[in-house]
ZADO-1210 file (C-alpha; in nm, 4 decimals, padded with zeros to 6 digits):
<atoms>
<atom x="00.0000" y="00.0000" z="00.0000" code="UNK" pos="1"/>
<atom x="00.1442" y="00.3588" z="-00.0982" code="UNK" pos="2"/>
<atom x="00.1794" y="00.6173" z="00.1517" code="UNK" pos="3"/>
<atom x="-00.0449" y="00.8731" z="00.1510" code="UNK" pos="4"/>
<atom x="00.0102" y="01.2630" z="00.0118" code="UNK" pos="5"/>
<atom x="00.1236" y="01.4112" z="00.3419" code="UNK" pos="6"/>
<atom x="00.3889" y="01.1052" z="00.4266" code="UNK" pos="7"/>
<atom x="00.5092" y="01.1558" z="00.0521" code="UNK" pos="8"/>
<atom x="00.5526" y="01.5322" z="00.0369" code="UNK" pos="9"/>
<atom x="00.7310" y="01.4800" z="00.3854" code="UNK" pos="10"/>
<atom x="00.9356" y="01.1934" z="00.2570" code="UNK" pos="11"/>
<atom x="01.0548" y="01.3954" z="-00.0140" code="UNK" pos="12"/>
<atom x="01.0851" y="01.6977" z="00.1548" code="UNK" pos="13"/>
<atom x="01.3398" y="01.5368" z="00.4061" code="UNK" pos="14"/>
<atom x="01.5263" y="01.3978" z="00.1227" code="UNK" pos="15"/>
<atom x="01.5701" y="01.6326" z="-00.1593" code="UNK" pos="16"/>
<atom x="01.6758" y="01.8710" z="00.1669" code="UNK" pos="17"/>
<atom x="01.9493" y="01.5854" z="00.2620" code="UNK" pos="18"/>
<atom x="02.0854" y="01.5367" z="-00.0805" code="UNK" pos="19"/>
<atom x="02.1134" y="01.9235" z="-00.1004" code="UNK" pos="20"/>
<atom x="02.2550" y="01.9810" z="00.2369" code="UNK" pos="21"/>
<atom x="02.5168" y="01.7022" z="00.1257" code="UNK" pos="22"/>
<atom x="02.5804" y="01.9068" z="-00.2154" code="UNK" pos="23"/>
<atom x="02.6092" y="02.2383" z="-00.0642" code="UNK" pos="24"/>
<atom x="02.9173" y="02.0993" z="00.2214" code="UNK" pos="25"/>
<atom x="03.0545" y="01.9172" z="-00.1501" code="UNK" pos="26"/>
<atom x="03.0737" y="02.2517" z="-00.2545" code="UNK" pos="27"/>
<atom x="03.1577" y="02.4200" z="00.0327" code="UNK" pos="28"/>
<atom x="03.1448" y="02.7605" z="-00.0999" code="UNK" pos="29"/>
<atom x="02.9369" y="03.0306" z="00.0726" code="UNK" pos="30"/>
<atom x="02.7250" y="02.8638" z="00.2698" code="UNK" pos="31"/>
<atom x="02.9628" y="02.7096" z="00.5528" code="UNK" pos="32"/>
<atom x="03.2825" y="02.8757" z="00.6342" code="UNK" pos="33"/>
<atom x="03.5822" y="02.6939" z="00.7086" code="UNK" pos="34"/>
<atom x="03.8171" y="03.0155" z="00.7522" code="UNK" pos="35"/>
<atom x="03.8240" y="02.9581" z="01.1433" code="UNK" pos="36"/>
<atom x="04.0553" y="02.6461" z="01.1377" code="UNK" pos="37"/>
<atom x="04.3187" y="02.8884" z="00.9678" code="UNK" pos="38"/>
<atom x="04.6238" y="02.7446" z="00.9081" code="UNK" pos="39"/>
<atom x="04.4520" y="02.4253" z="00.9617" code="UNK" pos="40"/>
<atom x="04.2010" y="02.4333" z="00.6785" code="UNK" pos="41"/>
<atom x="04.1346" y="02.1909" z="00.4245" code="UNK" pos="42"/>
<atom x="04.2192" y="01.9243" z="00.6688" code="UNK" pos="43"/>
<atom x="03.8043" y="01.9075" z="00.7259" code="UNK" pos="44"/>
<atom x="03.7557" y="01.8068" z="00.3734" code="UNK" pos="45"/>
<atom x="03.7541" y="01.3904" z="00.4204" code="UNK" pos="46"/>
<atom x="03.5336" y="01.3896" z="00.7131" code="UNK" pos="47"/>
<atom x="03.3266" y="01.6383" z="00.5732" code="UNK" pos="48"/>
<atom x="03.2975" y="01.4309" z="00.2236" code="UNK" pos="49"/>
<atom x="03.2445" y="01.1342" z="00.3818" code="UNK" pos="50"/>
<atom x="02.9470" y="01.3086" z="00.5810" code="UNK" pos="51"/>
<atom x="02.8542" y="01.5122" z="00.2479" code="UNK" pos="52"/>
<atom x="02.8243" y="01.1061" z="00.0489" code="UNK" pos="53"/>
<atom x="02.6296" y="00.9963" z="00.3334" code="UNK" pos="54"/>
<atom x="02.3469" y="01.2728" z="00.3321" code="UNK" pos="55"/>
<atom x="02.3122" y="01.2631" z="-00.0276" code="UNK" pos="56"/>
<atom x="02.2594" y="00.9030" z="00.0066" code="UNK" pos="57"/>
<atom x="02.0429" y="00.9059" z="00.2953" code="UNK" pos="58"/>
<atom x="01.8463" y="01.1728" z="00.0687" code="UNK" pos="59"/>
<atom x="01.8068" y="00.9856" z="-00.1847" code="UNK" pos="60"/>
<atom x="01.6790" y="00.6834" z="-00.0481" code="UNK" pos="61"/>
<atom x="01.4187" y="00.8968" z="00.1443" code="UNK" pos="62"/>
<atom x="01.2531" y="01.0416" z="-00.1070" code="UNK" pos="63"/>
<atom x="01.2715" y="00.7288" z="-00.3085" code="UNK" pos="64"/>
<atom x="01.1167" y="00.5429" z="-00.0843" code="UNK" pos="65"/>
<atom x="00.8003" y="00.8018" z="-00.0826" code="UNK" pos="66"/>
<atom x="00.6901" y="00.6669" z="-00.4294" code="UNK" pos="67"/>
<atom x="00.6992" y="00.2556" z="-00.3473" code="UNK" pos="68"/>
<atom x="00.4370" y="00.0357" z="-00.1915" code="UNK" pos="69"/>
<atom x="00.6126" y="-00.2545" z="-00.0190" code="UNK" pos="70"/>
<atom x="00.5468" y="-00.3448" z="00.3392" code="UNK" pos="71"/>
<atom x="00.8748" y="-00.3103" z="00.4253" code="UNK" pos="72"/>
<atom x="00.8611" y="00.0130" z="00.2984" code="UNK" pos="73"/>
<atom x="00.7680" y="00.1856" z="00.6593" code="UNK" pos="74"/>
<atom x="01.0454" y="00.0422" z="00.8719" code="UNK" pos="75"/>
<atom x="01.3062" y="00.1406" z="00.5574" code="UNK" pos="76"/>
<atom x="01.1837" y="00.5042" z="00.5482" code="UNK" pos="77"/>
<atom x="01.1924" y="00.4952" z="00.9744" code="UNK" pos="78"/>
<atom x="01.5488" y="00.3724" z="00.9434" code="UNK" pos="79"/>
<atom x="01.6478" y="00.6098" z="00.6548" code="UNK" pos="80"/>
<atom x="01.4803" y="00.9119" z="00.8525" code="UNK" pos="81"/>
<atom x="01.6117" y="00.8025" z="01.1898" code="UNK" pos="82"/>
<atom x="01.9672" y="00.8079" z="00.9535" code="UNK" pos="83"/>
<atom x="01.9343" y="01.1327" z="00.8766" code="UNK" pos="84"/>
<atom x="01.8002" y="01.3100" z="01.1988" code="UNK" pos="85"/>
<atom x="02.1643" y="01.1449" z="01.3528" code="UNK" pos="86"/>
<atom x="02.3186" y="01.2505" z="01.1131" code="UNK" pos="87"/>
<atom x="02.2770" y="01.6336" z="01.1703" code="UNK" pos="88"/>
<atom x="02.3787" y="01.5573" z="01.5694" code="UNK" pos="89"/>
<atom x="02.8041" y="01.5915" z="01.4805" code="UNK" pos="90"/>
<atom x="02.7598" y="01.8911" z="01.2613" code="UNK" pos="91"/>
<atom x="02.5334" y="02.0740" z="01.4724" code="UNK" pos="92"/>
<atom x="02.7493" y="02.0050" z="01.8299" code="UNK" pos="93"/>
<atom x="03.0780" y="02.1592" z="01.5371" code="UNK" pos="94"/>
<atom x="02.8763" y="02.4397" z="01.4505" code="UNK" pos="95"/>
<atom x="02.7313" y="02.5356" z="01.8678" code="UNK" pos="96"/>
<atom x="03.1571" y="02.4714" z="01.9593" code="UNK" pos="97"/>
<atom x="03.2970" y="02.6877" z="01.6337" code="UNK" pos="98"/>
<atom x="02.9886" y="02.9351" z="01.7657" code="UNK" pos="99"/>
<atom x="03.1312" y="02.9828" z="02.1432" code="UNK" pos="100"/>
<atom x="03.4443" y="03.0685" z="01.9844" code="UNK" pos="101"/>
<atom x="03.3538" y="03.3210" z="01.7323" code="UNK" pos="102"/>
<atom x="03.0161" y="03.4319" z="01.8237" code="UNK" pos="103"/>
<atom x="03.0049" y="03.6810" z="01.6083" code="UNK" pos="104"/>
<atom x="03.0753" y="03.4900" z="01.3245" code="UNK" pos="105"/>
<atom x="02.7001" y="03.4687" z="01.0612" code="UNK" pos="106"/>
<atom x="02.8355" y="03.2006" z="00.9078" code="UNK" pos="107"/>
<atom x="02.7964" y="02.9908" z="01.2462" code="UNK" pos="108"/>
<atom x="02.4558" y="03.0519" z="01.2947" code="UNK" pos="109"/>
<atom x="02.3167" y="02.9848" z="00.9935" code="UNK" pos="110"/>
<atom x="02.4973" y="02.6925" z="00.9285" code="UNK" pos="111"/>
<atom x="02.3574" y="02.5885" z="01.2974" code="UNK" pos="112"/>
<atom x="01.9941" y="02.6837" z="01.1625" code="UNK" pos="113"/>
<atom x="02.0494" y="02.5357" z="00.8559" code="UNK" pos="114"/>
<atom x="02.0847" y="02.1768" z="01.0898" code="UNK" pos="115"/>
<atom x="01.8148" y="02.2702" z="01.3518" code="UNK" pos="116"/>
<atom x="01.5872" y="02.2991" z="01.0620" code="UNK" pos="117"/>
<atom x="01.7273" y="01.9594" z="00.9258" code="UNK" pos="118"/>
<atom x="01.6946" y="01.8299" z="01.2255" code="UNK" pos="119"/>
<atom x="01.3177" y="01.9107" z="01.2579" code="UNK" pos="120"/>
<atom x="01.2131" y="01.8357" z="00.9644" code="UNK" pos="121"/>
<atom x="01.3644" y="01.4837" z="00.9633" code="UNK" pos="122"/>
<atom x="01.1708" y="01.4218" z="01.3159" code="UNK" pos="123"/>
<atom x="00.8694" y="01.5699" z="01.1732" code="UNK" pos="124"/>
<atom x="00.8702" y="01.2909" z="00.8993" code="UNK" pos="125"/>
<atom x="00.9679" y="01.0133" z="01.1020" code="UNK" pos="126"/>
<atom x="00.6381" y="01.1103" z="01.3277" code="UNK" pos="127"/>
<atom x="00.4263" y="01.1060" z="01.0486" code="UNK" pos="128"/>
<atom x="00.5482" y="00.7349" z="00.9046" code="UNK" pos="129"/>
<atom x="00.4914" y="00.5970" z="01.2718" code="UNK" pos="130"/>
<atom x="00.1573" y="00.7483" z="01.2536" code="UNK" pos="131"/>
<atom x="00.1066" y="00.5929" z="00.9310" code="UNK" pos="132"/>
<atom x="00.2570" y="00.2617" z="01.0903" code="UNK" pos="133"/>
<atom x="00.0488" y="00.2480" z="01.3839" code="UNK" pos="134"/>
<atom x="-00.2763" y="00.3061" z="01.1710" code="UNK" pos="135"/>
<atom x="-00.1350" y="00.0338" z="00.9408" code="UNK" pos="136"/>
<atom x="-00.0793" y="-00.2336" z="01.2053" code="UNK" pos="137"/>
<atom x="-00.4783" y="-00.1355" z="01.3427" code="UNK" pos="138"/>
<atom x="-00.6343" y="-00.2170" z="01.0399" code="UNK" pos="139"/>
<atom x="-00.7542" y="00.0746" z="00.9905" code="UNK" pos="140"/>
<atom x="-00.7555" y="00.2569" z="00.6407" code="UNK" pos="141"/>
<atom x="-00.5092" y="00.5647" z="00.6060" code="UNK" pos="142"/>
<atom x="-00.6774" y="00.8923" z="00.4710" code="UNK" pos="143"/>
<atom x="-00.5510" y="01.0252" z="00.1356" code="UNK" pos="144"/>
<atom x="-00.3622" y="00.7045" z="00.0110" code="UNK" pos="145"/>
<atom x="-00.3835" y="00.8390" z="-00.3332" code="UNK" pos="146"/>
<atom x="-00.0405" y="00.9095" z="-00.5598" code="UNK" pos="147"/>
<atom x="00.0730" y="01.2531" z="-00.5944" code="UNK" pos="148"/>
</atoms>
């Protein structure tokens, strides 16, 4: 059985957010600021493409799991979503520690909103699949289980 419109939209959401989150650290220009390390930087970039691969892959399985109709399908997108709200735990405690060091520092900040709101949306969509679980596992017919 497919997932209904509100699980999908979140599913993909969550994803195409993850995969771009993942681009944008790829990238690495604008967005996050690695001046602080000084002298140090550039010796960020393999943990931070290792954790850039990850989110685009954790991305991309989210939102292609919003389109399938499997009944493993729930527990997958759980796992995938539960992937990607730990995910945004070591960036975010980076970002807080960088932030007590150079509080005045934008770049900081919105890199630490740019997780928070990662963060929430990833727990908003793995509330909605248990909610969809739970009325799965009761019988009971989920409202909207139409495609997109």
């Amino acid at each position: 059985m497919p997932f209904p419109r509100n699980v999908k939209r979140r599913l993909l959401l969550v994803g195409a957010a993850s995969a771009l989150l993942g681009a944008i650290y790829l990238m690495s220009r604008g967005w996050f600021d690695f001046t602080f390390l000084g002298p140090k930087q550039g010796s960020e970039r393999g943990i931070v493409t290792a954790w850039s691969a990850v989110a685009i892959a954790l991305g991309v399985v989210s939102a292609v799991s919003a389109f399938g109709a499997h009944k493993l399908l729930v527990p997958q997108s759980a796992v995938s979503l539960s992937a990607v709200l730990l995910l945004q735990g070591p960036p975010l405690v980076m970002w807080l520690f960088v932030g007590m060091i150079h509080p005045t520092a934008f770049f900081v900040w919105r890199a630490v909103f740019t997780h928070v709101v990662m963060t929430v949306l990833a727990f908003n969509a793995i509330l909605a699949v248990r909610r969809e679980y739970l009325a799965r596992a009761a019988g009971s017919a989920p409202n909207g289980t139409d495609d997109l």
